[in-house]
Each structure stands twice: as structure tokens, then as C-alpha cells.
C-alpha positions, 0 to 999 in steps of 0.5 A, a space after each residue: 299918452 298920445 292918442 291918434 283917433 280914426 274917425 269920419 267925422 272930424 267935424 260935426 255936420 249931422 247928429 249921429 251916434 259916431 260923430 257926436 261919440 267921436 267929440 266926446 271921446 277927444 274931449 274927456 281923454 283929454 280931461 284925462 290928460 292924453 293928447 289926443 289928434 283927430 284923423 279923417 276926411 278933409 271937411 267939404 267947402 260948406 262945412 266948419 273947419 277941423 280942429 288945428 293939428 288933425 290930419 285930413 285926407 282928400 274925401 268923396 262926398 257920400 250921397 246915401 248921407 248927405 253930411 257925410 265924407 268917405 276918405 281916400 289914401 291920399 296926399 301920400 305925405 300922410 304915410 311918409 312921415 310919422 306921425 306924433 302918435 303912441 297909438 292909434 284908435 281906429 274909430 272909423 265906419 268906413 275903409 279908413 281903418 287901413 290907416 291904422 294898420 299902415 302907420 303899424 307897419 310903417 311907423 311902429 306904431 300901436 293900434 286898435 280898432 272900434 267896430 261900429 258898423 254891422 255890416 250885413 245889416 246896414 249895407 242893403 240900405 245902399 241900395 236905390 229903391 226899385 232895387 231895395 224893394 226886390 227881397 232877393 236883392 236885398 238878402 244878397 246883398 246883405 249876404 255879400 257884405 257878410 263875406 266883405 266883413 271876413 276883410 274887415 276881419 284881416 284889418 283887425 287881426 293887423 291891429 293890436 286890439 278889437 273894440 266892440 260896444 254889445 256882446 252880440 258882435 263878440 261871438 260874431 268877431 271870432 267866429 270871422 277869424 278874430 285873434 287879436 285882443 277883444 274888449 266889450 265897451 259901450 259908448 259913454 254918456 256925455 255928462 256935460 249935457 245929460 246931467 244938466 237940470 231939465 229945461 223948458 218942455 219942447 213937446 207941442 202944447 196938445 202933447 200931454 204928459 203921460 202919453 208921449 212916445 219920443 224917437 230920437 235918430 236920423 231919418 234914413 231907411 235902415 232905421 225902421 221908422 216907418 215901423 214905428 208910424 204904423 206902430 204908432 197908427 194901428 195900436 198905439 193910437 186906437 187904444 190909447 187916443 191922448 197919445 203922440 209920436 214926436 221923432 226928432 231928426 232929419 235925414 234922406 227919408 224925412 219928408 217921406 215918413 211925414 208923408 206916410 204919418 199923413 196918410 195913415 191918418 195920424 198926422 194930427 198926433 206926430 210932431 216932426 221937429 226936424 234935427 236939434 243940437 245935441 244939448 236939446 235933447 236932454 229936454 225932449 228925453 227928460 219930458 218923454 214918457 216912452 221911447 220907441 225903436 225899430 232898428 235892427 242896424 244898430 252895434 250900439 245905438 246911443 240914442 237907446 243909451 241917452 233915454 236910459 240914462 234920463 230915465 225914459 223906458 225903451 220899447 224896442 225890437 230885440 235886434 240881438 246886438 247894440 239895442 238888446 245888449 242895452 235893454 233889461 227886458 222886463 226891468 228898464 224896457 221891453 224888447 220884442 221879438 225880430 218877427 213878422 208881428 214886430 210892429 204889433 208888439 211894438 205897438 202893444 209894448 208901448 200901451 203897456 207902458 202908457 197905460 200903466 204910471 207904476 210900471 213906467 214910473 219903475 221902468 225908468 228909474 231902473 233905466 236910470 241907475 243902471 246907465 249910471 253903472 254901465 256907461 258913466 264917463 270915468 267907467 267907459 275912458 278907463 277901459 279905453 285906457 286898458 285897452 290902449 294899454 293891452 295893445 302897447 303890450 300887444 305890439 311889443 309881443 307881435 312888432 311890425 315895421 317895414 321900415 326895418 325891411 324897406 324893400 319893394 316887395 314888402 312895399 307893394 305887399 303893403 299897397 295891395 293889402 290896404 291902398 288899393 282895396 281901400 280906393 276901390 271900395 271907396 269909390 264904388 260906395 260914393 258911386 252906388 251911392 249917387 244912384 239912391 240919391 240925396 233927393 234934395 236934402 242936405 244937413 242944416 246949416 247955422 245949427 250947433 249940433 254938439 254945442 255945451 257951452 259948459 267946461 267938464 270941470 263944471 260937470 265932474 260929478 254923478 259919474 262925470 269925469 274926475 280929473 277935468 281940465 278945464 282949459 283943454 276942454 272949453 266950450 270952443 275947443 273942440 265944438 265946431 259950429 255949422 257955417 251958413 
């Protein structure tokens, strides 16, 4: 089959969960023996190139995260000609999604879609930070995305299936107005680096064994870290003094929560590493003892994923989406309540777990199988498959082609629905976006975020894919390397 997937991120500047799943999704349908074409924002001048043969379309850069390209509906050739395409997956965060509706319309082509954004939960964090701080302003804006997403809900039903990767966001889907096929599929496990035998530990010397506490993200305000600090500084530390904080990563806020570490007084147990390849953290998991989360804007959360997987025991807030589907309270982790006393809890959540090796112990090796059950490769492509597969049924139920009824009207139908709301909200995020500002930041460059040197043939195993093709999928093929 010939797979066209949606993305913001053909190329890999900045590690987070889309673009590292959106590598990983090319790379393992290809091991299964699709074709698979990347279309997204054509890379910045700074940034490595795409891969030959993806489709790019012009882009704006995205102050609010430096790395990231949104995508505009043009040059218009993409739309003329048809692309070499059976279907199309739409595993975009942003407006892009319009394009696969359009290449339905106009070409006769399939598509499904991924959410992987909440929305209402993310889009305050657009805000600059005098207004941030105002509560009302906050909750209408949060309010005001929650009527935007009805939109979403419009692209989707023009669609031929909805993807989402928790439970939490099925109900909340129909009840937008879903009626398209719905599948529930959590994002896969990149065996090829977390089944790799554990190397060399990363943690600083004066960070023993049995007290550290790992955060794994991007360091940006919709995250909650400086939850997890105060967590850390009011009732992790004072009852459990040989413990540490490491939070691997970078981002608009980096500088920030080191500075709130320092006058919380912790700054002597919390290690700031900054942003590592993501082959790196398998070391900084497998060498962890706990992991702490505080975010409530995750529809997945791959990080929580990746610490199950290598047997790392997750304290975090019950956010009711990506991270509670996830974790088994009480089993492999332990989740608090979303309430004013959410960092007490945190806290104490994880000198539970500090301070009782049995529990810790059982915690993890639970985490580890269950991940093995729910997000191994061949578990998680397959039912990408069926679903690619419901949505050619679906299409030939429900078929739509303008090019069946090229009239003007139907033309101009077409642009309204989806060129035009696409080019405002576009342009209205990157402006909003420069108001918060990017203070200085700016993603590594020289670094090989999603480097693993070694083919999938090499790792077909423990859940890995079964039918890897090594010559598709060579280290080089699809694992570009940041330019200095």
C-alpha cells in the first residue's frame, strides 16, 4: 500500500513525541512493506533537509516552539496533481489536516486522521505571560479552543476514520459530533532503541541508585514542571534527603525552571542535562529509579510509554487522557488526583516509592510487560493497518470527487471549507506566537536527535517488527542529522 502520512515534522530538529513517532511510523510501515511518503512543512534554512520524495509545503516559523514549522496551503501544484497515494494518514497537530480531506475530494483519495493534540488544554499556553497569569483569560481561552475543536470535528467527519491514542478522547470525540470510523491506538515502542542492552549510566556521580527521580519532555509551560520542582523541593527532598531530580531536555522555559530549582534551594540535587539523542534516553530510563509527570496536556505522552516500557515506575496527575490511560494505579505506577494538593501528592507519591525497593521493584517489572502487551511494534502497525484498510471501505461506501463535478461552485465550497480557514488560523498562531516570544532559544544544532545506528532486522524481536527489511530502512534512510 501506498501511504501518505500528514506530519509537522518531516524532519527531526527537537525531540518530542510527534516527530520522533512520526520517524518511527515511516520507518516500521516500511519494514512492513508500504511505500510510505512524508508530507509537511518545508524545512527552515538552518534545519537538515527532508527526505527525497516528501511533499513540502511553504511554512511560517512558530515562535511559541522554536523548531517548529506550521504549514500554509501553498504552491497550489500540490493540490493539482495527484499524488502517488492510496491513502492518506493525517498525523498532523495543526490546520495541515485540511490536506487530507482536499487530496479526498479532489483525487479520490482515502484518509484517515490522528488526533494528537487536546486542544483546550494546550492552546492557553500560547498565551504571553502577563496575560497567561490572569485565570480568566486563561479559562476563556481554553474555553474558546474547546469551540474550535467542533471544527476539527467537521475535518474529521470528511475523513474516512479518526485515530485516537487514550480512551479519554473517544467519548470526548463523539460527543463533538464524531461519525466516522473510531480506533483507539496508542503510539508504538521504538524497539530499535529500547531494547537495546542498557549502557554506560548518565546520572551525575553524587546521584545514587535507589533515589533518582528522571523527567523526560520538553521544557515548555504547558508541561508543569515547575509542579514537579516544588514537588520535588517540599516533600521529596525533606523526607527522602539522598534523593535527586535529573529532567532531561530544553525548551522555552529551560532557563526558568533551573532558576526556580535555585531558589527553591534544590539546585544542588537537580541536574539539568539539556536535550540528548533520542537513543540516550534509554540509559537515562533504564538507570532511573522513579519517574515523575505533571502534565495535564498530553492525548498520549510517549515519555510515560518509553519509562514503562524500561521498567521505571510513573508517578503522575490523573489528567483522565494519554497519561491515566497509560498507567495502572496502584500496579505499575501511581496516579494523583488533578486537585489543589496535586503536588503534595506527587510528592508523597514518590517517597512511597523511594522508600519502599519491593514496591518499586514490582511496580516496574509490571510496567515492563504490560508495555510489551499494549505498545509492541507489530501490536500497534497492525492496527494501523486495519484501520487504513476500514477507511478504503469506508471511502468506497461514502465516495467523494470534485473531479466528477468540476464546477466553480463546488470549487469555491472546497477553498472555504478548508484553504481559507486553514491560512488565517495559521497566520494568526505564528502572530500570538511571537507576542510570547522565543527569548533567546533556539534548538541544538550538530546533535542527532533520532539517531540508531542499527537496521530493524537487527531488532525483530521481544515484540519488534517481524518482517524488517533492512535495506528500506538503514540507519541513513530516514534519520536526518542536525546541521551546524
Amino acid at each position: 500500500m501506498r501511504i501518505g502520512i500528514l506530519t509537522d515534522y518531516p524532519v527531526v530538529t527537537f525531540a518530542n513525541g510527534p516527530s520522533l513517532a512520526t520517524q518511527a511510523l515511516k520507518r516500521y510501515l516500511e519494514a512492513r512493506g508500504h511505500a510510505v511518503t512524508l508530507v509537511g512543512p518545508r524545512p527552515g534554512p538552518d534545519e537538515p533537509h527532508a527526505l527525497p520524495g516528501s511533499i513540502l509545503l511553504d511554512a511560517m516559523d512558530f515562535d511559541a516552539h522554536p523548531g517548529v514549522r506550521i504549514p500554509l496551503p501553498w504552491p497550489p501544484q500540490v493540490f493539482r496533481q495527484r499524488p502517488p497515494i492510496d491513502v492518506v494518514h493525517s498525523h498532523a497537530n495543526s490546520l495541515l489536516m485540511h490536506w487530507a480531506p482536499m487530496m479526498r475530494e479532489l483525487h479520490g483519495i482515502p484518509c484517515v486522521n490522528t488526533n494528537t493534540i487536546y486542544l483546550p488544554a494546550f492552546a492557553q499556553h500560547l498565551l504571553p505571560n502577563k496575560i497567561y497569569k490572569i485565570k480568566a483569560a486563561r479559562e476563556f481561552w481554553s474555553w474558546l479552543a474547546w469551540t474550535v475543536e467542533r471544527s476539527f470535528a467537521r475535518v474529521y467527519n470528511s475523513g474516512d476514520g479518526l485515530i485516537v491514542q487514550c480512551q479519554g478522547l473517544e467519548n470526548y470525540w463523539k460527543n463533538k459530533g464524531l461519525e466516522v470510523p473510531l480506533h483507539v491506538i496508542p503510539r508504538p515502542i521504538d524497539v530499535r532503541i529500547f531494547d537495546q542492552p542498557l549502557g554506560p549510566d548518565p546520572f551525575r556521580a553524587d546521584f545514587s541508585k535507589g533515589g533518582r527521580i528522571i523527567v523526560v519532555c520538553r521544557h515548555a509551560r504547558e508541561k508543569d514542571i515547575d509542579k514537579v520542582i516544588r514537588a520535588f523541593a517540599h516533600h521529596v527532598l525533606p523526607a527522602v534527603p539522598t534523593a535527586s531530580l535529573t529532567l532531561v531536555g530544553d525548551g522555552l522555559e529551560h532557563e526558568e525552571f533551573k532558576q526556580l530549582a535555585q531558589s527553591l534551594g534544590v539546585g544542588h540535587r537537580t541536574e539539568f542535562p539539556g536535550e540528548k539523542p533520542h537513543r540516550d534516553t534509554r540509559d537515562f530510563y533504564g538507570h532511573a529509579d522513579v519517574f515523575m509527570y505533571a502534565s495535564l496536556s498530553e492525548t498520549y505522552g510517549q515519555v510515560i510509554s518509553e519509562a514503562l516500557w524500561c521498567g521505571v515506575p510513573v508517578v503522575a496527575v490523573d489528567d483522565g487522557m494519554g497519561v491515566s490511560f497509560q498507567v495502572k494505579h496502584d500496579w505499575d505506577g501511581l496516579l494523583v488526583p488533578d486537585d489543589k494538593k496535586r503536588v503534595h501528592n506527587l510528592g508523597h507519591g514518590v517517597v512511597q516509592l523511594l522508600t519502599d525497593p519491593v514496591m518499586r521493584r514490582t511496580f516496574g517489572e509490571r510496567a515492563a510487560q504490560r508495555a510489551r502487551g499494549r505498545v509492541a511494534p507489530d501490536v500497534v502497525y497492525a492496527a494501523y493497518e486495519r484501520a487504513y484498510q476500514v477507511a478504503l471501505d469506508h471511502y468506497a461506501e461514502h465516495p467523494r470527487k470534485l473531479a466528477d463535478h468540476p464546477s466553480p461552485r463546488a470549487k469555491w465550497n472546497l477553498a472555504w471549507e478548508h484553504l481559507v480557514p486553514w491560512t488565517w488560523k495559521h497566520v494568526a498562531m505564528c502572530s500570538l506566537a511571537k507576542f510570547r516570544g522565543a527569548k533567546g532559544y533556539s534548538p541544538p544544532k550538530g546533535v542527532r536527535i533520532d539517531a540508531a545506528p542499527e537496521p530493524l532486522a537487527a531488532v525483530a524481536q521481544s515484540g519488534g517488527v517481524a518482517r524488517a527489511d533492512a535495506d528500506a530502512t538503514a540507519a541513513g534512510d530516514c534519520q536526518p542529522t542536525a546541521e551546524a
